[in-house]
N, C-alpha and C positions, 0 to 999 in steps of 0.2 A: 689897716684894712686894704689900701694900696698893695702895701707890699704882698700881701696875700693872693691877690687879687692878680698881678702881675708874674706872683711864683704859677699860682693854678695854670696861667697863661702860659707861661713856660715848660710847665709839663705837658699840656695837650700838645702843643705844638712838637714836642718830644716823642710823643707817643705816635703822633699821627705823621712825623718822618720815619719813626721805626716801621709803623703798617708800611707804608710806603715804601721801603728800602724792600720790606719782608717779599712782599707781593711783586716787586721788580723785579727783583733778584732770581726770586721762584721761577715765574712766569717765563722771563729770557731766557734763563738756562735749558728749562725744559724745552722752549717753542724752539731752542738752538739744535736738540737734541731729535725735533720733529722733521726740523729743516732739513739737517743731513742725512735722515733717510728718507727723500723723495726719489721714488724712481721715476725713469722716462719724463724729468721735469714736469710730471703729477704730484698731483698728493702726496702729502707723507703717507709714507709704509707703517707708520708709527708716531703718533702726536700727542705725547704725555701733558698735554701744557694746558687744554682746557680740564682734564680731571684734576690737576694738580690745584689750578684756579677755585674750583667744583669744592673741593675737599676742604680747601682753607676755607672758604667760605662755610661751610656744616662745622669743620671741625673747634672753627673759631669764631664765632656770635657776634662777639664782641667788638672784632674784627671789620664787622660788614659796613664800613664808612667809607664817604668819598676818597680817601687817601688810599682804602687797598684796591679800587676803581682804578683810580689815576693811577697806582704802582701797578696795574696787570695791562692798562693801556701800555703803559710804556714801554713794558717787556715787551710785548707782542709787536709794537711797532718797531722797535729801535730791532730786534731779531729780525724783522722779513726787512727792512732798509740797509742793515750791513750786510746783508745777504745778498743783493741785488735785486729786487723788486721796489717798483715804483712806486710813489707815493702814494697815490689814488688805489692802486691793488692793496698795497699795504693797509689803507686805512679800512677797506672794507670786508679783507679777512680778519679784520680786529675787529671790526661792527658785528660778522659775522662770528665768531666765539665769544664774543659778550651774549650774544642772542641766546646762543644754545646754553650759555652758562647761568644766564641769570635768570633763564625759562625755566631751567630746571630744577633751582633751591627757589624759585617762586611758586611753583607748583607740589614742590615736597614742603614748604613752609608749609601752604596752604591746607596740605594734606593732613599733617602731621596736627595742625592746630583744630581741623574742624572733626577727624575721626581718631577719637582716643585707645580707638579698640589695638592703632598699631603701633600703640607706646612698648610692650613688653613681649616677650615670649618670639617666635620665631617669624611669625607674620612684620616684625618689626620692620622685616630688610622690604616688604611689598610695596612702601610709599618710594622708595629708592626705585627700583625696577620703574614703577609706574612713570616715575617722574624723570628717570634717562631715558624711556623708550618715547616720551612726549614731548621733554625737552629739543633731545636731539630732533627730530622732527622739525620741531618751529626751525633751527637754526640749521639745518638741513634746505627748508623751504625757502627758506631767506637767502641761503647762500645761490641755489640756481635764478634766484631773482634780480642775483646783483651782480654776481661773479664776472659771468659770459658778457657783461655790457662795461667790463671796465677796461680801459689801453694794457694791452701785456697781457691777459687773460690767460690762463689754460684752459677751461670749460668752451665747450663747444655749445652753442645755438640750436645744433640740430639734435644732440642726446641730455635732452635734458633728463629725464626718464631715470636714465643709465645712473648721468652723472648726480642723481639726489637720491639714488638708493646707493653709490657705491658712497658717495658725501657721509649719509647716512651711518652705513653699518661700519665706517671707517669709527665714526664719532664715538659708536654705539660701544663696539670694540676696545677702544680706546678706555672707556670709562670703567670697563668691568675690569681692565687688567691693571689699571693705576687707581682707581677711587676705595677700592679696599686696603689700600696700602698706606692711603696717608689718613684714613679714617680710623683703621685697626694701628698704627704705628704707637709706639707704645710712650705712656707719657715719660717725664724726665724722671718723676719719684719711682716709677714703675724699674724705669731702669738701673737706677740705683742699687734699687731691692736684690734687681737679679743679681747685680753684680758681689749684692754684700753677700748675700745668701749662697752664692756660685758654690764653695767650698762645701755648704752641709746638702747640698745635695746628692743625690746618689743616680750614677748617669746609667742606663737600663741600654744593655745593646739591642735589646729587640725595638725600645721605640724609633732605631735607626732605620730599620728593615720595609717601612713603607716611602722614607725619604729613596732610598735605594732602587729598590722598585720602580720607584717615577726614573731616575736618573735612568736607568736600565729601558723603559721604555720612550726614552729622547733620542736614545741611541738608538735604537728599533726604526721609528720615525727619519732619524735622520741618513740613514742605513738602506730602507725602503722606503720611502718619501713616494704619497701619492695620496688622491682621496680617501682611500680606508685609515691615511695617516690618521686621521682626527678622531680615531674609536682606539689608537693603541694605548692612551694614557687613561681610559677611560676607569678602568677596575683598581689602577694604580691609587687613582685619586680618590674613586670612594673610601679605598682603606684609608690614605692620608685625614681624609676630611671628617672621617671618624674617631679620628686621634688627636689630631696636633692643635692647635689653638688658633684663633681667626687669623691674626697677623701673618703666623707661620707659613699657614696655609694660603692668603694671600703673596705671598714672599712664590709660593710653590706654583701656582695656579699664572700670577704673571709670569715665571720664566717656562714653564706646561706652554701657554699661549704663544707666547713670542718664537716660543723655539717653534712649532709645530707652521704658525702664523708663514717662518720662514722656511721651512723644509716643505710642505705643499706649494708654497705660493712661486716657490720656484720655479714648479712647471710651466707657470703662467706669464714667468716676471717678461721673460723676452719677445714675447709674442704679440702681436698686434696690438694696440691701445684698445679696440672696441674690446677685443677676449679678455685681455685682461683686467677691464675695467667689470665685466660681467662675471667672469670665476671668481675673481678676488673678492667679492660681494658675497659670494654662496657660502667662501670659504670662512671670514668675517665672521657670516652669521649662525653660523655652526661653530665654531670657534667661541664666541661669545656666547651661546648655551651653554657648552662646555663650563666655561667658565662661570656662569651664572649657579648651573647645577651644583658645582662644586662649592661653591661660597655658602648657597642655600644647605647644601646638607650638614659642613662645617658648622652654621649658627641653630640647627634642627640641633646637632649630636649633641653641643655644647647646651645648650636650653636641657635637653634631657638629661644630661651629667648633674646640673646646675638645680633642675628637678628635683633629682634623686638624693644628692648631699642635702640639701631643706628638708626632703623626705626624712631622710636619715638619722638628722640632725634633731628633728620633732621626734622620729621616734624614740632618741636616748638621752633626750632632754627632760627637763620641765618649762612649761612656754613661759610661766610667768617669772622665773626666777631665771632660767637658764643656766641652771645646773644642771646636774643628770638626775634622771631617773632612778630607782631602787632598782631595774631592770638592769641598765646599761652599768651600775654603780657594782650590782655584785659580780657581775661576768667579770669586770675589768680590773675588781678586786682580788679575784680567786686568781685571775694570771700574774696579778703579781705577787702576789703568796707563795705559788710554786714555782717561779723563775731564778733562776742562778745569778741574774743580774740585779739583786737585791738583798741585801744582807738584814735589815729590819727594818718594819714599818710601826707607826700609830694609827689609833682610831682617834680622834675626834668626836665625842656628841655633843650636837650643842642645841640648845629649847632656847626660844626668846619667852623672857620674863613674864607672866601675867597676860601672856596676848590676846587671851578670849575677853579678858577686862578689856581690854584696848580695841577690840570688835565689837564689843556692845558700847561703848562709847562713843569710838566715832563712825562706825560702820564697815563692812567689810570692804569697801575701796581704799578704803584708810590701812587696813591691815593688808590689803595687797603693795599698797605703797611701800609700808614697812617692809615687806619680804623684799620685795628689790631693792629697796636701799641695804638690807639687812646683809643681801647675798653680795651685791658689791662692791662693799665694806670688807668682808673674810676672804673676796676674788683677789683685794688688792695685798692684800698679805700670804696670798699663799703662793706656788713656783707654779709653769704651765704643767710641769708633770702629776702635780696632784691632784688626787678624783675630791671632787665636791660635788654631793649630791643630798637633793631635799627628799628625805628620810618618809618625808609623812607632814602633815598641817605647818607648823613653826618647828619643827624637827628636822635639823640637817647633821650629815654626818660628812667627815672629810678623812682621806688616805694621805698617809705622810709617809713617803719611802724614802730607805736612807735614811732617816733620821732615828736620832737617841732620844729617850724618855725625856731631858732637860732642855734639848731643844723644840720638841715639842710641848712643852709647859711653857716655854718664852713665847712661842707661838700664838697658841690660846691666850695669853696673858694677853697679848698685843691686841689681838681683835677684843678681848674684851675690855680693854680699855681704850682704844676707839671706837666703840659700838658709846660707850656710858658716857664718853665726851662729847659727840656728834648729834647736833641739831636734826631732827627731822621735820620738811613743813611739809605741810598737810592741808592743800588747797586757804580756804580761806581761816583753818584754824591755828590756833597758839602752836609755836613747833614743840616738839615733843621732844624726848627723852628715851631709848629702850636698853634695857641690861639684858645679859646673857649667861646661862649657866653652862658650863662645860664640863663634860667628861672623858678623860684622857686614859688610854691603854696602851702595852706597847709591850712589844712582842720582836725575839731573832725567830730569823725566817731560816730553814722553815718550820714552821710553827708545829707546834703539839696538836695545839687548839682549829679545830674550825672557824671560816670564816664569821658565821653566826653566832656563835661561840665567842670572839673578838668584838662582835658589835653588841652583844649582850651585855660584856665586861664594861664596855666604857658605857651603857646606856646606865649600869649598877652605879656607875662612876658618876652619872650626872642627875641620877636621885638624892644620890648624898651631899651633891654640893645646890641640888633645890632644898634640901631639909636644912642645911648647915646657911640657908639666907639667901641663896641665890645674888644672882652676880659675882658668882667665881668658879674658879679652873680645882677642879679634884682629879688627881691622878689616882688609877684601879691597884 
């Protein structure tokens, strides 16, 4: 029990150096990344390190303990001290991005938990908005509170105004171009997948043509750099955001922003501290619609894609088995009948044994049971390319392409003798038992016979093997 007791202890203690390394590591690098671009020893022009903070916090739950605290304390301090700012400073632009960070996964917690309406569909991204534009605020307010009163300061006493809207839409800014990047960043399996999958897919040059597009008008931008700069990437990005995937388009949207961020702000970067404390604010918060817009339309497009496939999918399904349809089963039968990329196919019919007995016994929940175990049983023995489809009541029929008459007899033999060995339980009843009759055809393509004609033969096929005793395989 000790010893147990002492290992448990040693793995927390492991896990919460790992938060801890994660969240240091993160945080410094980014706040290192903030640091070197401050102009006129102001503000960073760009300060990745609280969304970065922001993001691991959402994106990892599990995460939110005092170790990834202390490991984002430390980045941000040990960052602004090798850098040369004083302790005192140091310690209160760290008070300050704790404020604004943990203002604003307090307020999206809170969101998320008390209004369920913004769990799904496109309104999902509204408790995020809500809760950067609110966030950043408190830790905006905080910082003209504390900034201007510490040794070493940059904030000035007399613009406070200035300097908590420019604070502000710096933060606000910040969040929209780095917080979709590490929320959408794709997990490890995901990545995997692409990579396994990389070779079967097939690469389309036109869905290049809106990446281009954008690059094309960066160049535009940075070519004629000025305030209409911020409307050239505008039509770019709608296509983009209608096509490519959240991540992606986050990927697009942060170098859209940054680039654009630097080619207007140019006009302002050398001019007086008051002007460009007050353009660079304007520019921010049009920049950061910008960017807003585009994320929002990105998760509209993909919600409506995502729509339309469920859509799609119901209509050439069955809901409760998840086969297909008679509908979708004979469309996709007929194209492979007359396709040159198939030399012969089978029919398959198959009846589950006695099942109206089986429905008045135990009830028709009971026999819906049965059809989904029924159908996931013959899913697991057949390849992705073959149509399985519920026929009618306990009536399924299945398409075997490629295949010979004796491979499709080994076939049906298999499900029918995992169907006649396999337990079925049935809530609180005794598990059951069910057999199946099959009827097998099999035709070179392409065929004499119509496709109804084919599904007629093997249904003649599974009369005779119900008359011959049922529970077994009759080839036509």
């Amino acid at each position: 029990m000790q010893a147990k007791l002492i290992q448990l202890s040693r793995q927390q203690i492991q896990r919460h150096s790992y938060i801890f390394v994660i969240f240091a590591v993160a945080i410094f690098s980014a706040a290192l990344i903030g640091i070197f671009t401050r102009p006129l020893a102001y503000s960073a022009f760009f300060w990745p390190a609280n969304p970065v903070f922001l993001g691991l916090l959402i994106r990892f739950p599990r995460m939110r303990t005092a170790s990834a605290l202390w490991g984002a304390f430390s980045g941000y301090m040990i960052a602004d001290l090798l850098t040369g700012n004083g302790l005192a400073l140091a310690f209160i632009l760290t008070m300050t991005n704790f404020v604004a960070v943990l203002s604003t996964i307090s307020i999206l917690v809170y969101i998320q938990n008390q209004f369920k309406y913004f769990k799904d569909g496109p309104q999902i991204i509204y408790p995020y908005i809500f809760a950067l534009i609110l966030g950043t605020l408190i830790g905006s307010t905080f910082a003209v509170n504390t900034i201007p009163y510490v040794p070493g300061t940059f904030m000035s006493k007399t613009q406070l105004l200035v300097d908590f809207t420019n604070w502000w839409s710096g933060e606000f800014l910040n969040a929209v171009i780095v917080l979709p990047l590490v929320l959408a960043f794709p997990k490890l399996i995901e990545i995997k997948h692409f990579f396994i999958n990389k070779r079967s897919r097939s690469f389309n040059p036109f869905d290049a043509l809106p990446f281009i597009a954008v690059i094309l008008s960066m160049i535009l931008t940075h070519s004629y750099y000025g305030p209409g700069a911020l409307l050239y990437p505008l039509a770019t990005l709608v296509w983009a955001a209608s096509i490519y995937s959240l991540f992606n388009i986050a990927i697009i949207n942060s170098f859209v922003c940054l680039t654009l961020y630097h080619s207007v702000s140019y006009l302002y970067l050398y001019d007086t501290t008051n002007s460009f404390l007050k353009e660079i604010t304007s520019i921010r918060i049009g920049l950061a619609i910008l960017g807003l817009a585009t994320i929002v339309l990105c998760i509209i497009s993909q919600n409506r894609k995502l729509l339309f496939k469920e859509i799609y999918y119901l209509a050439n399904h069955d809901t409760l088995t998840d086969t297909m349809n008679r509908r979708s089963f004979i469309r996709l039968s007929e194209q492979r009948l007359t396709s040159k990329k198939y030399k012969e196919a089978c029919f398959l019919m198959l009846d589950i044994d006695f099942f109206k007995k089986l429905n008045d016994n135990y009830g028709h929940h009971a026999g819906d049971i049965v059809l989904k175990k029924f159908a996931d049983i013959v899913k697991e023995n057949l390849r992705s390319e073959d149509l399985f489809c519920r026929h009618g009541g306990e009536e399924f029929v299945v398409l075997l392409s490629n295949v010979d008459k004796e491979e499709a007899l080994m076939i049906a033999e298999r499900i029918r003798v995992q169907l006649s060995e396999t337990f079925i339980h049935i809530e609180q009843e005794n598990p059951i038992k069910i057999t199946v009759s099959m009827g097998v055809t099999h035709t070179y393509l392409p065929s004499r016979l119509e496709l109804q004609q084919l599904i007629n033969t093997a249904d003649q096929a599974l009369y005779r093997a119900k008359d011959s005793g049922r529970n077994c395989v009759v080839l036509a």
